[in-house]
C-alpha positions as CSV (number, residue, x, y, z in Angstrom):
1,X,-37.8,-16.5,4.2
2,X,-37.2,-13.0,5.5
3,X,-33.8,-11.6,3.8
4,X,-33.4,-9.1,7.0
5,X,-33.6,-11.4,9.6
6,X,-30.7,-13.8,8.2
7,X,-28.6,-10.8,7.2
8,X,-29.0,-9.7,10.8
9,X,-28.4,-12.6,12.6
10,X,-25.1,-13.5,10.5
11,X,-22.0,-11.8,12.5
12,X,-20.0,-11.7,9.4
13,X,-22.6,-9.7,7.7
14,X,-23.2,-7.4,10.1
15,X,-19.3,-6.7,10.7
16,X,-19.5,-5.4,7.1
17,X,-22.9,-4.2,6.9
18,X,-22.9,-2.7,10.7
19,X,-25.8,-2.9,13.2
20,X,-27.4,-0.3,14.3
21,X,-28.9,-0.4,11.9
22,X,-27.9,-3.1,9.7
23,X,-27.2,-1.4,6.2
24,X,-29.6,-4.1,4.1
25,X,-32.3,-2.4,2.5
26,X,-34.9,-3.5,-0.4
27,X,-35.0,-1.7,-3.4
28,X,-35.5,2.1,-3.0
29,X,-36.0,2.3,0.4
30,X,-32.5,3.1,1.2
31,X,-31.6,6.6,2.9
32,X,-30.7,9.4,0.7
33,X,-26.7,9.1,0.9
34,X,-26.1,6.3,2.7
35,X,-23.2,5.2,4.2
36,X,-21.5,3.0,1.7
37,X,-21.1,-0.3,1.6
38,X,-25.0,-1.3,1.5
39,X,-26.9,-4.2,0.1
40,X,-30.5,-3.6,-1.7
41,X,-32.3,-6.4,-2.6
42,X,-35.6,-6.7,-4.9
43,X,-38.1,-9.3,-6.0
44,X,-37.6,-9.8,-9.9
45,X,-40.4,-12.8,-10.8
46,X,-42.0,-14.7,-9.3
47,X,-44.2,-17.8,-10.4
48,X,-47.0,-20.2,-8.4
49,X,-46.4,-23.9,-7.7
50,X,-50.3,-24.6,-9.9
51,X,-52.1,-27.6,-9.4
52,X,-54.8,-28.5,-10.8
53,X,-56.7,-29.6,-7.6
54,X,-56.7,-26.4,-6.3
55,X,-54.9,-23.0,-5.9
56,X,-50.9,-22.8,-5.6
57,X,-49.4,-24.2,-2.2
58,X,-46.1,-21.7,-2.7
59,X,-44.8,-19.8,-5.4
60,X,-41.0,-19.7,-6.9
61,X,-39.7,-16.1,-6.1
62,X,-36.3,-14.4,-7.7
63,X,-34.6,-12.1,-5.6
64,X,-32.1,-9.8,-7.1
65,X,-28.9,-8.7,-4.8
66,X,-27.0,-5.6,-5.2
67,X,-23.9,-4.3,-3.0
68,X,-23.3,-1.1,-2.9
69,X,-19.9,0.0,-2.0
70,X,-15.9,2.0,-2.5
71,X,-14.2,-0.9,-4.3
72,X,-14.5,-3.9,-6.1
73,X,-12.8,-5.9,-3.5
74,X,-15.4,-4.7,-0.6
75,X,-18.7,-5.6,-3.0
76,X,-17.1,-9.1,-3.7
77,X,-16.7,-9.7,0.4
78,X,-19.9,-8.4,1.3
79,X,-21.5,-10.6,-1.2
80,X,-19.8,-13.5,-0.2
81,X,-20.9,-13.1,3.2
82,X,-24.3,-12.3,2.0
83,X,-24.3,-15.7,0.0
84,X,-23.1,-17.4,2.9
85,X,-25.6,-16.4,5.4
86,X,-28.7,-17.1,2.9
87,X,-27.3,-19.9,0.7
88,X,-29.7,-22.5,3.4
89,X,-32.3,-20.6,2.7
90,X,-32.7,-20.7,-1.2
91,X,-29.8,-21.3,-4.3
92,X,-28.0,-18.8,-6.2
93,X,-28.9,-18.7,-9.6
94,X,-26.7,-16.2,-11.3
95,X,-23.9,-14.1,-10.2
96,X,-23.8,-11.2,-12.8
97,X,-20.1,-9.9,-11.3
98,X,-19.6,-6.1,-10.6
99,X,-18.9,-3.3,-12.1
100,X,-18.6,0.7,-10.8
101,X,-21.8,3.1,-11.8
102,X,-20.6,7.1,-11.4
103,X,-18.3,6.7,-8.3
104,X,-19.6,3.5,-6.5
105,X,-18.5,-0.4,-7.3
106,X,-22.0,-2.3,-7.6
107,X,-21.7,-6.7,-7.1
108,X,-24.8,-8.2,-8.6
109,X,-26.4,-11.5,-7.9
110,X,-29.5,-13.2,-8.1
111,X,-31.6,-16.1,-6.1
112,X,-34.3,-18.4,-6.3
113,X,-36.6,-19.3,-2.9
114,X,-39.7,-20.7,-2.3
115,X,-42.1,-19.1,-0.4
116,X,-45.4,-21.1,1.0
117,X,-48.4,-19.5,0.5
């Protein structure tokens, strides 16, 4: 599953997130001041699909999702249509709501996908 790709093929994303280019970004590699509202997102565990016949087939990743933006209200909207343009491509497994960090409102969530090797 590649995050970027759905994100930047969903036109209510990208009306909130822009295109050119599309403010989603994994962890840390978002630029110095960026233009709020932005999405980060991170890999948090991870764990292989064993068998005992041989190595792992896939393995069970957790992705962690943070919006970035001026008000509650915005973070809520951009995660929604975040949730809504990857939600066929994994499950949400916790929404950990939002809160504002120095002068920026931060929306939380996580998801669980599976990846084949």
């Amino acid at each position: 599953m590649n995050l970027f790709q759905l994100i930047a093929a969903d036109p209510n994303c990208t009306a909130l997130l822009g295109t050119s280019p599309v403010r989603f970004f994994e962890f840390g590699e978002a630029p110095e001041l960026e233009q709020l509202p932005y999405v980060t997102f991170q890999h948090i565990t991870g764990a292989p699909y064993n068998l005992l016949d041989g190595p792992a087939p896939a393995d069970q990743i957790s992705i962690q999702i943070d919006v970035w933006g001026e008000s509650s209200t915005q973070c809520k909207a951009i995660a929604n249509a975040v949730r809504t343009a990857i939600e066929h491509a994994c499950y949400v497994t916790s929404w950990l709501g939002s809160h504002k960090e120095d002068e920026v409102f931060r929306c939380t969530f996580t998801i669980n996908t599976i990846e084949m090797r």
